[in-house]
C-alpha positions in Angstrom: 62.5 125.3 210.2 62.1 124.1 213.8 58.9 123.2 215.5 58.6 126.5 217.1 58.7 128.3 213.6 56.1 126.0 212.2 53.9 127.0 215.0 54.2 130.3 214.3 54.0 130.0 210.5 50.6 128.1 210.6 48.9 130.2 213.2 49.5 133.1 211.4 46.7 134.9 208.9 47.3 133.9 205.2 47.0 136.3 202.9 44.3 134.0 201.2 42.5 134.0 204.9 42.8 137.9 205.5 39.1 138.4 203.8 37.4 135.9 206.0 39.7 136.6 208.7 38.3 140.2 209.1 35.0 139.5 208.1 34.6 136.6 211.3 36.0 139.4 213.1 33.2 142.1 212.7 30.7 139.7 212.9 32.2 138.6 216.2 32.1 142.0 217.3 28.8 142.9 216.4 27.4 139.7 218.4 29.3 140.4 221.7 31.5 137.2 221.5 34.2 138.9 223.8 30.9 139.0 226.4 29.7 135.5 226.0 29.7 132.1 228.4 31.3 129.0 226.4 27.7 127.5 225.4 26.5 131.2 223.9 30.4 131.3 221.9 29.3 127.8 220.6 25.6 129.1 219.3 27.5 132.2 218.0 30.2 130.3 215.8 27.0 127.9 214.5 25.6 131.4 213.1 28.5 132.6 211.8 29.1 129.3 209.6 25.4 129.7 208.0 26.4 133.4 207.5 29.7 132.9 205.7 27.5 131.0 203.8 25.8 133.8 202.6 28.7 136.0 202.6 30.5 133.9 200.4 29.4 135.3 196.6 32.5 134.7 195.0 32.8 131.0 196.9 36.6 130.7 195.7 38.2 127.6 197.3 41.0 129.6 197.7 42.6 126.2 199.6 42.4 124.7 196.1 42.9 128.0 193.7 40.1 126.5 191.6 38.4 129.8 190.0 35.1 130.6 188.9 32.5 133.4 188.2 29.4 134.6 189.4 26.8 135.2 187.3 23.9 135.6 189.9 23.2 136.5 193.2 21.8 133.9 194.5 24.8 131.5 196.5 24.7 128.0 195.9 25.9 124.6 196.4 29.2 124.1 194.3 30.2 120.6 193.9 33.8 120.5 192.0 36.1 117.6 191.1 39.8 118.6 190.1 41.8 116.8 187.9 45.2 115.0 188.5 47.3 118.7 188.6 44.2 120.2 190.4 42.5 121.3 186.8 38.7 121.7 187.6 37.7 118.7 185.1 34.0 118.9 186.4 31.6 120.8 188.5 27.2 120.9 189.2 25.8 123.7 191.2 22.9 123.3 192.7 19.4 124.1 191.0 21.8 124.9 187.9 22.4 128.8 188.8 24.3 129.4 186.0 28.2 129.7 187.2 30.4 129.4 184.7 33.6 127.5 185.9 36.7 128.5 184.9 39.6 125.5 184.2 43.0 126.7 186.0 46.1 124.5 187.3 46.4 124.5 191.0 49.9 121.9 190.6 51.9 122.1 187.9 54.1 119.0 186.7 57.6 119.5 189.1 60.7 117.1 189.4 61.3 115.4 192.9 58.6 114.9 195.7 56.2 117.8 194.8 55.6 115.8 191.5 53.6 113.5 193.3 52.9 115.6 196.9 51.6 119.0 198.0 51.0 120.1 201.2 48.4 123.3 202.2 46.8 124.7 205.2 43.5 125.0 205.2 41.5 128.6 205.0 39.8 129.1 208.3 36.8 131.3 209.3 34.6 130.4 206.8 32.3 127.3 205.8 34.0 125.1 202.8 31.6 124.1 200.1 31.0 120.4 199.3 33.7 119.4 197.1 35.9 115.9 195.7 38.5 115.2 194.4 40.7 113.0 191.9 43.5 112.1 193.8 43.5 110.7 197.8 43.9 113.6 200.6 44.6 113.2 203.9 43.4 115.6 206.2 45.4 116.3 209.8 44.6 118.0 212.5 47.5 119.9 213.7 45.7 122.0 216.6 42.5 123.0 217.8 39.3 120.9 217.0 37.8 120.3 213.4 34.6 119.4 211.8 35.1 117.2 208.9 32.2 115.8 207.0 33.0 112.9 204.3 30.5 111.4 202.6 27.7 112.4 204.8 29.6 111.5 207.7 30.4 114.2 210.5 33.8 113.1 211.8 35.3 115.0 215.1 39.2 115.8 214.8 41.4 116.4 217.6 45.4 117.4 217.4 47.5 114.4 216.2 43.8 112.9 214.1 44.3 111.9 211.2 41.5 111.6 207.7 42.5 109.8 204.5 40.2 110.3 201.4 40.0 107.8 198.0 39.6 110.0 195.0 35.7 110.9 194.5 35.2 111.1 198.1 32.4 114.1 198.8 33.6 116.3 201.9 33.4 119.9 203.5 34.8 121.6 206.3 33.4 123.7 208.9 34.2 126.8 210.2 38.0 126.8 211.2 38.9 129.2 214.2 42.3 130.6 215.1 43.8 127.7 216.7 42.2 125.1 214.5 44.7 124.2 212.0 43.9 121.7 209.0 47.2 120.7 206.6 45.7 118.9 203.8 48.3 116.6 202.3 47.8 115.4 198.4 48.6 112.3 197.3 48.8 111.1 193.6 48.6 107.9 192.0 52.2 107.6 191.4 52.9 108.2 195.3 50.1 105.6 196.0 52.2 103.0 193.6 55.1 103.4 195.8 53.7 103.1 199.0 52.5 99.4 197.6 55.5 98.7 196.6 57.9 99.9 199.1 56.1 100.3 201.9 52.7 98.4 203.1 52.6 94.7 202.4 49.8 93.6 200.2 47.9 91.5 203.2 47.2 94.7 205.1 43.7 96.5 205.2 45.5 99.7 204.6 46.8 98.2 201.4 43.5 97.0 200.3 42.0 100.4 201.0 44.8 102.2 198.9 44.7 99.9 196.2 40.5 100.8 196.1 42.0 104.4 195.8 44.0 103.6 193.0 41.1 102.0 191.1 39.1 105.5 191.2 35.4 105.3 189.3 35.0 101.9 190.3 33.1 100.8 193.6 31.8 103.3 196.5 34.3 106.1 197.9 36.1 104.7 200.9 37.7 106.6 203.6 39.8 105.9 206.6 40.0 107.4 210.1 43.4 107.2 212.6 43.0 108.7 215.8 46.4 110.0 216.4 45.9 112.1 219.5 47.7 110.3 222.3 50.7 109.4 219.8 53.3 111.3 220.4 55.7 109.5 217.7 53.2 109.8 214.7 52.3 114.0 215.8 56.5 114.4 215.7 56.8 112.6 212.7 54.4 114.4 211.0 54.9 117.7 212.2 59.1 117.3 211.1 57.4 116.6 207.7 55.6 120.1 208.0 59.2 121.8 208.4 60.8 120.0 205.7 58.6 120.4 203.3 57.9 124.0 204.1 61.5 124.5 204.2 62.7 124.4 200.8 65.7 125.9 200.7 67.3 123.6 203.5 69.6 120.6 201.8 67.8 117.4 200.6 64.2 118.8 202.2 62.6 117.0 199.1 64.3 114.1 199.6 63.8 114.0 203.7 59.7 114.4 202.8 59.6 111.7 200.5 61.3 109.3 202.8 59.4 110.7 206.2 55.9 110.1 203.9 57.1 106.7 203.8 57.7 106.2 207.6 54.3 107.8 208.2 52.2 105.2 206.1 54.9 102.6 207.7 53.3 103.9 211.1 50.2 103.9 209.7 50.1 100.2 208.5 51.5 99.3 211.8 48.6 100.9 213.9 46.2 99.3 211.7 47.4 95.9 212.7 48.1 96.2 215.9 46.1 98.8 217.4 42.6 98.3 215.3 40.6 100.2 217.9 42.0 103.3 216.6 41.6 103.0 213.3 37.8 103.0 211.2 36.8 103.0 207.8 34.0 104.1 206.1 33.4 100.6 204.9 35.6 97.4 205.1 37.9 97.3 202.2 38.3 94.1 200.2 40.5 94.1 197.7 39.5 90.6 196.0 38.0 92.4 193.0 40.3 95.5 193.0 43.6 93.8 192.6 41.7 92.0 189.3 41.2 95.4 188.7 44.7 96.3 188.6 45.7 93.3 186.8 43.6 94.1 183.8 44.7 97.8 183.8 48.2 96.5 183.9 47.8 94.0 181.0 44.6 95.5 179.4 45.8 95.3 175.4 46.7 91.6 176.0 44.9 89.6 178.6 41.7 87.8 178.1 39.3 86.3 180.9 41.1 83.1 180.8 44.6 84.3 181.3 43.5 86.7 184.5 41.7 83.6 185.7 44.8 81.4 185.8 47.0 84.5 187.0 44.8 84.4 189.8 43.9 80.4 190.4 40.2 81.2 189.8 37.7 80.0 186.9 36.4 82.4 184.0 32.9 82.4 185.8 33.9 83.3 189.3 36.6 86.3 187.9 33.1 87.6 185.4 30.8 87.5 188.7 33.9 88.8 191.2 33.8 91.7 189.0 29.8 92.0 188.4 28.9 91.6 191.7 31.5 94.8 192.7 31.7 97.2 189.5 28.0 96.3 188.1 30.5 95.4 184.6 31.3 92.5 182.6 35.3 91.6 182.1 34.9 92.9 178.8 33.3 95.5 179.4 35.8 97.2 181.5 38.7 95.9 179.6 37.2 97.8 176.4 36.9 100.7 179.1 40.7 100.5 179.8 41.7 100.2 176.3 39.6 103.5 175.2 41.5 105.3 178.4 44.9 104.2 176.6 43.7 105.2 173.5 42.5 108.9 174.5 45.9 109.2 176.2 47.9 108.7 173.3 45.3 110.5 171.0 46.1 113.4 173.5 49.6 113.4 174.0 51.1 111.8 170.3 50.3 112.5 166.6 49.7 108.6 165.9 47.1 107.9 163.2 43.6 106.9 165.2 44.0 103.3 163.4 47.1 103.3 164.5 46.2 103.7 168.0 43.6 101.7 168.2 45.6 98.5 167.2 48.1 99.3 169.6 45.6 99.1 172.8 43.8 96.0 171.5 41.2 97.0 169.2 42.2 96.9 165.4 38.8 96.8 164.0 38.2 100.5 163.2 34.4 99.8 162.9 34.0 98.3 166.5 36.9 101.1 168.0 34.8 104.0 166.6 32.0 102.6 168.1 33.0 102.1 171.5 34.9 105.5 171.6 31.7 107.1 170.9 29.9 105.5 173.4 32.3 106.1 176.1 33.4 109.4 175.8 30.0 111.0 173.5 32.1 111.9 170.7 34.3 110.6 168.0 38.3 110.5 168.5 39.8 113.9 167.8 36.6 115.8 167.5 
């Protein structure tokens, strides 16, 4: 795929925009938009967003294919959080109107680069819903101009801008017109692991910030901003990742995305440090507490406060009020937390006796484990 076909391929109407797409048009229409000065198209648009609001009775997220149905007529706010294949694993409506959400896939499990990426253009002409997720997006702006609000936050993109979410992160789109082109790109936690590794030294903000991301239900939701507009080098870069990854049947296009991911977040680690003016988050990241964080998840059956306090060169008291001060948590109390993930996982995925289990992630009395499972998840293991 060259340049010029991606072009063409993102301006055109989706079929999952055609609704929307005809229904901007009439109202268009009907309000004399072809008549209008620039100030009265503006007003116009800002009407149209509140009445796709309206319109919107089925409120699909068709860019997620996360399904529900509607059981009244009255539209509300939909607040959804996908899991780690794009499973809706939670979701609040506003006022509690009574929609009954229905779990579907939008990934499915694949070998190669789409195991741990996935790339979609966003559905213009309508108003997106307040929504988060469970996995890091980055939104780009690949033409036109794009109102993106992230944790309250109205952020202005422009072509080559680019908007990087940590899991949890609240966020909603406006109204995209027919040159305003979003590509949301999805990053899961195995993707995030290799970046670290490969990629961004651990000194780095933008290391600290993806390391937070990793670490999701812990701390505030963070985000980052990169303007990207007068970079030439990071647009091309990003747009020849477009064409390979659209283009799957060209040789090695899974491999050349992988790698050309790589040489993004290179670029972007490099911007950070030497052009700082261009880059903002929505806080400062520190990740003092968060790579303690990791540590324990890493050696959560094993380690005790002591041995993460010498891994680190830090007493028992300052690694117990490191982790207070940030999570609001004891050590052992988000330790046990870690341990009861492990031990849902296996209870999940293997046919190991709970006791079993338990003993395996750290906690062999049965008593305490049943006791601790039921506070943490409401229930008792396998019910």
């Amino acid at each position: 795929m060259t340049l010029e076909e991606l072009d063409v391929y993102l301006h055109k109407v989706e079929d999952f925009e055609e609704d929307n797409y005809r229904r901007c048009r009439n109202y268009l229409k009907r309000t004399n938009w072809d008549r209008a000065d620039a100030l009265e198209q503006k007003q116009i648009w800002r009407n149209w967003e509140q009445e796709s609001k309206r319109q919107q009775m089925e409120m699909v997220a068709l860019q997620e294919r996360a399904f529900y149905r509607q059981e009244t007529d009255r539209v509300p706010v939909l607040t959804y959080q996908l899991g780690e294949y794009g499973e809706v694993v939670s979701a609040r409506v506003q006022e509690n109107q009574g929609y009954e959400i229905a779990s579907r896939a939008l990934i499915t499990a694949e070998e190669g680069v789409r195991k741990w990426l996935t790339i979609q253009k966003h559905s213009r002409y309508y108003w997106c819903f307040t929504h988060m997720h469970s996995f890091v997006e980055m939104n780009y702006c690949y033409s036109g101009e794009i109102l993106d609000y992230v944790n309250g936050e109205e952020i202005i993109l422009h072509p080559g801008d680019l908007v990087i979410m940590e899991p949890g992160s609240e966020h909603y789109i406006g109204a995209c017109r027919d040159d305003d082109i979003l590509m949301n790109l999805i990053l899961y936690p195995s993707s995030l692991t290799t970046l670290l590794e490969k990629v961004i030294p651990g000194d780095s903000k933008l290391a600290d910030f993806l390391i937070q991301a990793l670490e999701r239900g812990y701390g505030r939701n963070n985000y980052v901003i990169i303007r990207g507009e007068q970079d030439e080098k990071l647009k091309h870069i990003l747009e020849e990742t477009l064409c390979e990854f659209f283009d799957e049947k060209r040789v090695a296009s899974e491999e050349m995305t992988g790698y050309l991911i790589q040489i993004i977040f290179t670029m972007l680690w490099r911007i950070s440090e030497e052009e700082p003016e261009r880059v903002t988050f929505g806080y400062n990241p520190d990740s003092k507490a968060y790579r303690i964080l990791a540590y324990i998840r890493d050696h959560a059956v094993e380690c005790t406060r002591e041995s993460v306090a010498e891994h680190f060169g830090y007493s028992g008291s300052r690694i117990s009020n490191l982790l207070t001060e940030q999570f609001g948590k004891s050590f052992v109390a988000i330790r046990n937390e870690m341990r009861l993930e492990m031990a849902e996982k296996l209870l999940q995925t293997t046919n190991l006796p709970v006791q079993q289990i338990a003993e395996q992630v750290g906690l062999p009395n049965q008593t305490h484990f049943y006791k601790l499972y039921r506070a943490y998840f409401g229930r008792l293991p396998r019910h």
